[in-house]
C-alpha positions in Angstrom: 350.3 -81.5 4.8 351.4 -80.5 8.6 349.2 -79.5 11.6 349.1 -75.8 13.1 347.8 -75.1 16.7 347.5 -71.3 18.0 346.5 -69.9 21.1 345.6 -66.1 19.9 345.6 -63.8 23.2 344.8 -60.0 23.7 348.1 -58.3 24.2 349.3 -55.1 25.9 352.5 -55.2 23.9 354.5 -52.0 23.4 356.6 -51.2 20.8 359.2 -48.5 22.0 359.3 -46.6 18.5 355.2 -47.3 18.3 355.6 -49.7 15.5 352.7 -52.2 15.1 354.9 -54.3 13.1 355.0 -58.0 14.3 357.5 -59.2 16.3 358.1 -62.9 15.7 360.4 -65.3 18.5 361.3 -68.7 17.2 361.2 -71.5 20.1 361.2 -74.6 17.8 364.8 -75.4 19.9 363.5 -74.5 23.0 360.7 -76.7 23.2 362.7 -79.5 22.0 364.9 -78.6 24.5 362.1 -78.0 27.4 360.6 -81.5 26.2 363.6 -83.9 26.0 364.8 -83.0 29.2 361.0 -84.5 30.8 359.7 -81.1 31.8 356.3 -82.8 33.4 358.5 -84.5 36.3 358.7 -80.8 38.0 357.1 -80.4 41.2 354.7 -78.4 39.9 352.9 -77.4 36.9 352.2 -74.7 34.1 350.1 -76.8 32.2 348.5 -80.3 31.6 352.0 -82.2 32.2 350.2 -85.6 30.6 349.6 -83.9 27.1 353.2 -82.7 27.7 354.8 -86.5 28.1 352.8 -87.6 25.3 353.7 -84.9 23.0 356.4 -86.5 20.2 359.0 -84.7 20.0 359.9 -85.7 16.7 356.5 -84.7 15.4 357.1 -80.9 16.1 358.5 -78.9 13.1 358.3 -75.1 14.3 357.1 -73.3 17.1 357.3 -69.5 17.6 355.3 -66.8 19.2 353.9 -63.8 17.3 353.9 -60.2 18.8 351.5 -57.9 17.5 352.0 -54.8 19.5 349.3 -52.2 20.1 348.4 -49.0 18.5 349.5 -45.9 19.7 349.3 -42.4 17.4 348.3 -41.7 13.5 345.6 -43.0 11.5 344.2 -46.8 12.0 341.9 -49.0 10.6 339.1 -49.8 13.4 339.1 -53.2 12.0 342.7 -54.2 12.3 342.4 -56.7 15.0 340.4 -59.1 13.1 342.0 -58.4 9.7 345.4 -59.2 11.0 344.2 -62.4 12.6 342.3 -63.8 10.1 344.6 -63.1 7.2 347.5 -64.9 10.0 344.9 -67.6 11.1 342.4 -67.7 8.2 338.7 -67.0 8.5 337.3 -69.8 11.0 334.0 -71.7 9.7 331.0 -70.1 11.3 329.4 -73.2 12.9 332.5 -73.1 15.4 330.7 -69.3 16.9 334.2 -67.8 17.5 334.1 -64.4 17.0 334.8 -62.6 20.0 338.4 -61.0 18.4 336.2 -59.5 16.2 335.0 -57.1 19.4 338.7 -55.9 20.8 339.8 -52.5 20.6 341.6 -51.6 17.5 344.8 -49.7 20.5 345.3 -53.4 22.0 347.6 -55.7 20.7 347.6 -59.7 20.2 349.6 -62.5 20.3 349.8 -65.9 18.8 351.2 -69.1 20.3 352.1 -71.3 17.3 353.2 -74.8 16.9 353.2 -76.6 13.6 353.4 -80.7 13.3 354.7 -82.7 11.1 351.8 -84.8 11.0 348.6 -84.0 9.6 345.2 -84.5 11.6 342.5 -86.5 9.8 339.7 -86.4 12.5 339.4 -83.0 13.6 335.5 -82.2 13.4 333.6 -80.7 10.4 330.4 -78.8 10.1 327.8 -82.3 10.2 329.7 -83.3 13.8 327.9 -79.5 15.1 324.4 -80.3 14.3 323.4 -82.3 16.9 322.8 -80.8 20.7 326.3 -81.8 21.4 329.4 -81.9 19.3 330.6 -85.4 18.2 334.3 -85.3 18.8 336.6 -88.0 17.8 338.1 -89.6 21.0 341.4 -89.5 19.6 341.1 -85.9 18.6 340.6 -84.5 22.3 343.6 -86.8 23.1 345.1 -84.4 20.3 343.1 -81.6 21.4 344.4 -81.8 25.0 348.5 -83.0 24.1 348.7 -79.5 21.7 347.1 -77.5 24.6 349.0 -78.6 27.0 351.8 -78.0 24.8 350.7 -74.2 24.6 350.7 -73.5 28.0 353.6 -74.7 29.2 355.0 -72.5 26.2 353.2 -69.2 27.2 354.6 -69.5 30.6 358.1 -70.2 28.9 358.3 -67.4 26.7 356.3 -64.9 29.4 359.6 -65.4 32.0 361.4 -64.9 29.5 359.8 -61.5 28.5 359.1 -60.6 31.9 362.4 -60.9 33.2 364.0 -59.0 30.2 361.3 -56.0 30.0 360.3 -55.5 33.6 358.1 -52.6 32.7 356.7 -50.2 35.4 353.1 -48.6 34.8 349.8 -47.8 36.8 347.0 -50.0 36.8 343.5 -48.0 35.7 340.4 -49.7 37.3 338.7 -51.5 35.1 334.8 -52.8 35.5 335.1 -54.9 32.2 338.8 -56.1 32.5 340.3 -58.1 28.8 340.1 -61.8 29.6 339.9 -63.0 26.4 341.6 -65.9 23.1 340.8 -68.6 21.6 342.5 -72.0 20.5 343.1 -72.7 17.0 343.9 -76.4 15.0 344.1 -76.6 11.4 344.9 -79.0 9.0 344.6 -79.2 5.7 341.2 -77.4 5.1 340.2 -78.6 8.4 339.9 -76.4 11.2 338.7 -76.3 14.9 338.4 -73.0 17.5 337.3 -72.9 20.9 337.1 -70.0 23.3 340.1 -70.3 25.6 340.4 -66.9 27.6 343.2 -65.5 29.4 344.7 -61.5 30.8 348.3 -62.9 31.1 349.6 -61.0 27.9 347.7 -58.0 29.6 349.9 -57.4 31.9 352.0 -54.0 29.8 355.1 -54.5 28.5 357.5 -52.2 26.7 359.4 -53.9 23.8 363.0 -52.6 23.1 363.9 -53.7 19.9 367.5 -52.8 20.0 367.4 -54.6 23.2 365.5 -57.9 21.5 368.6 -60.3 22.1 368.7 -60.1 25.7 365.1 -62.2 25.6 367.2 -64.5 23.1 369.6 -64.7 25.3 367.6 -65.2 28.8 365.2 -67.8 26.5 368.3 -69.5 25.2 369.5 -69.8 29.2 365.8 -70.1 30.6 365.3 -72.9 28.3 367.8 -75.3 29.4 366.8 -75.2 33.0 363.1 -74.8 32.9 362.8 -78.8 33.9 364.0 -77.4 37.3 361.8 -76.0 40.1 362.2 -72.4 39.4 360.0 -71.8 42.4 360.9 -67.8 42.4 360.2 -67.6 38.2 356.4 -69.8 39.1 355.8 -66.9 42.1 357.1 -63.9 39.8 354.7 -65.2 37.0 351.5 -65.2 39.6 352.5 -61.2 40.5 352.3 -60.4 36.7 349.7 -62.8 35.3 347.4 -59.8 34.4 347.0 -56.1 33.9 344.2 -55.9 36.6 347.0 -56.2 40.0 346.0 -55.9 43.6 348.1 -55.4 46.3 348.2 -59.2 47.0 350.7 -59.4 44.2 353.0 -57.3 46.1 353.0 -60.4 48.3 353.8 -62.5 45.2 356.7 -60.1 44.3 358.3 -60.6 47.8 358.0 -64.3 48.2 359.7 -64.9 44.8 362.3 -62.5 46.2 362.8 -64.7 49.1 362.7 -67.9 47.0 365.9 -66.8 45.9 367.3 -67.2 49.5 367.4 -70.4 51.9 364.7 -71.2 54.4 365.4 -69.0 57.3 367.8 -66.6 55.8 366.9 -63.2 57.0 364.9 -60.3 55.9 367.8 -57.9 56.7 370.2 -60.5 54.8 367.9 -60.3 51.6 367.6 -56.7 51.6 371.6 -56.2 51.6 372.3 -58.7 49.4 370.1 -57.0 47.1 372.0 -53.6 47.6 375.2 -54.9 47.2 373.9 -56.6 44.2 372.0 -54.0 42.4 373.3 -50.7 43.6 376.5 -48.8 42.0 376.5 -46.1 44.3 375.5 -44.6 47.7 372.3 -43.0 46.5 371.2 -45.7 44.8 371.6 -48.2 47.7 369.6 -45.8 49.6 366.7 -45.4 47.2 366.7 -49.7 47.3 366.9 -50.0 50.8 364.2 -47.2 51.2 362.0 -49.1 48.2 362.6 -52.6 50.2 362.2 -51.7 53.8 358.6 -50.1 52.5 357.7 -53.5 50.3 358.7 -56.0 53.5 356.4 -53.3 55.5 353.5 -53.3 53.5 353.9 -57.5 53.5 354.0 -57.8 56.8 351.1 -55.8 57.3 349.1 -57.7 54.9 350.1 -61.2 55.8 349.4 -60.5 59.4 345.9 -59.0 59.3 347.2 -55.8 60.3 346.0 -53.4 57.5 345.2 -53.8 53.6 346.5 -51.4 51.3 344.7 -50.5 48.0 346.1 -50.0 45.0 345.3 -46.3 45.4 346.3 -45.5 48.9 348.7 -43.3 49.8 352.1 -43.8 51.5 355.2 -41.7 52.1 358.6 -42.4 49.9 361.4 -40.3 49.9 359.1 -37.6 51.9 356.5 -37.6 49.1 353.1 -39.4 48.8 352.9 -41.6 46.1 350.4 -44.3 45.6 350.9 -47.6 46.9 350.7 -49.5 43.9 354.1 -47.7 43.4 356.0 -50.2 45.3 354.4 -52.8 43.5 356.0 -51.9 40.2 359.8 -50.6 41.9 359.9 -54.6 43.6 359.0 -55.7 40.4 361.9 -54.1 38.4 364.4 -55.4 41.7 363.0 -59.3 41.9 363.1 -59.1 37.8 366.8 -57.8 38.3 367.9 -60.4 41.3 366.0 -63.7 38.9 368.1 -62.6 36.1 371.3 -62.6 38.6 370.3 -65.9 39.8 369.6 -67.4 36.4 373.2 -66.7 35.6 374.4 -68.3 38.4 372.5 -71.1 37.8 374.0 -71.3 34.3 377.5 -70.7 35.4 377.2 -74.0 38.0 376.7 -77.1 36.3 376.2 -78.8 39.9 373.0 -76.5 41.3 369.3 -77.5 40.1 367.7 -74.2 41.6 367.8 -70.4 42.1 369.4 -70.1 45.2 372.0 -67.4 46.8 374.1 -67.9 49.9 376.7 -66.5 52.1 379.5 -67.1 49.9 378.1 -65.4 47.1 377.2 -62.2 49.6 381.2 -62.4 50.6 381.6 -62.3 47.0 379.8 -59.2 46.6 382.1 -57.8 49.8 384.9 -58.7 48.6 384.9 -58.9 45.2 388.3 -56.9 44.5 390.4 -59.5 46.7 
């Protein structure tokens, strides 16, 4: 008998032929990988880096995340969100009062963060331990509680650079009054099993899923996961820009600091934007249509940062001698900063020696001159 924690989250997952089959991403070796190499001594954190140091590695037997991407056309049942996740998860006891999945829209998608233990769990609570005003929980079962959690997290943020970086999608953001902040957290064992309500938008932000182009997130989570005990400042920042479908034009600001996390202290604005040209465009009109998309997106920080103006996501500004909404730039410097991470992840690779994302002047003489 083994142990199974899940962390089911709303999704807005898209398949690119509209399939609603699950995708499924083993990361059994990447969290082993992300844990032996002490992950909670980075400068900052994901998650609860205590549950993560006390987390045995030898304990874990699988880990994966599950993909459930939303509906698009043809006939659905209205009641496939809940039937998919409880014949995945199993129906939950109703003294635990989770059944908020029950209530999302049958066009959404889901996900499922799952790691499964070796071990099996003896104390987790059972209907008698909910009668009183307050739960009795087993002291060593929220040091479980909190350890698996913890585990979780970090893993979401794992596997969401990863996906982020690979599927940079562009879209428009609808307002929404009632935006999808929603999950909950999952341990079983045996016949045991404990939910609680743990909400969050971050798989809300869209994303198009290429299947033919599925191993390039194998590949950047095979890469990702041997350095993510660094401080990936740029990846932390680029994660804050997309941590929900509901953006402002704040995140803009998010986008361009991870950009220039990817540079040295006082390196230039001008610097960063050629660098990025050189780097990204394969011809004359392209570089122009960067240059026009970054000289806009440095603007539009600038004006923000010093109090000059705000920009909402539905303003309207000039590119390429046609108004377009603001939020526009927003999703073009997504797609670039995606682009430049991936470039510096590879470099990062390539150089045994260096412990961050960083560019410099020899690389942009290497860009110059890369024929001699």
């Amino acid at each position: 008998m083994s142990t199974i924690s899940r962390w089911i989250l709303p999704c807005y997952y898209t398949d690119s032929e509209h399939s609603t089959e699950p995708i499924k991403i083993d990361l059994t070796k990447h969290l082993i990988h992300i844990l032996s190499n002490e992950v909670w001594n980075r400068k900052f954190e994901y998650g609860f880096t205590g549950g993560l140091k006390n987390t045995d590695i030898n304990d874990i037997k699988r880990a994966c995340v599950i993909v459930f991407p939303r509906f698009i056309s043809g006939v659905v049942d209205g009641n496939r969100i809940p039937k998919l996740i409880e014949k995945h998860c199993g129906i939950l006891p109703e003294y635990l009062k989770i059944s908020n999945y029950k209530n999302w829209s049958y066009n959404i998608g889901f996900s499922i963060i799952e790691v499964e233990y070796k071990n099996p769990i003896k104390n987790i609570p059972v209907k008698k331990d909910f009668n009183g005003y307050m739960p009795n929980y087993n002291e060593e079962f929220l040091n479980t509680y909190h350890r698996h959690f913890a585990v979780l997290k970090e893993l979401k943020f794992f596997f969401l650079a990863g996906l982020h970086l690979s599927f940079p999608t562009t879209s428009i953001t609808i307002r929404d009054d009632n935006p999808i902040s929603d999950g909950f957290f999952q341990i079983s064992s045996g016949k045991r099993k404990y939910a609680t309500l743990k909400a969050s938008s971050s798989f809300m932000h869209e994303v198009l899923f290429q299947k033919n182009k599925l191993n390039n997130l194998i590949t950047n989570l095979n890469g990702l996961a041997t350095k993510w005990h660094f401080n990936l400042w740029p990846i932390k920042r680029y994660l804050i820009a997309v941590e929900s479908y509901q953006i402002s034009m704040d995140n803009l600001l998010d986008l361009i600091y991870s950009l220039e996390g990817l540079f040295s202290k006082n390196t230039s604005t001008d610097f960063i934007k050629m660098y990025c040209i050189l780097t990204l465009a394969n011809n004359k009109k392209e570089a122009k249509t960067v240059k026009e998309i970054l000289d806009i997106g440095f603007r539009m920080r600038n004006d923000i940062a010093h109090g000059e103006r705000s920009y909402d996501l539905f303003d309207k500004i000039k590119i390429g001698g046609k108004e377009k909404l603001a939020q526009h730039i927003y999703w073009k410097i997504k797609v670039i900063v995606a682009q430049m991470i991936i470039f510096a992840t590879s470099k990062l690779l390539d150089n045994p020696d260096m412990r961050n994302l960083k560019f410099n002047d020899d690389d942009f003489l290497n860009l110059i001159y890369s024929n001699n």
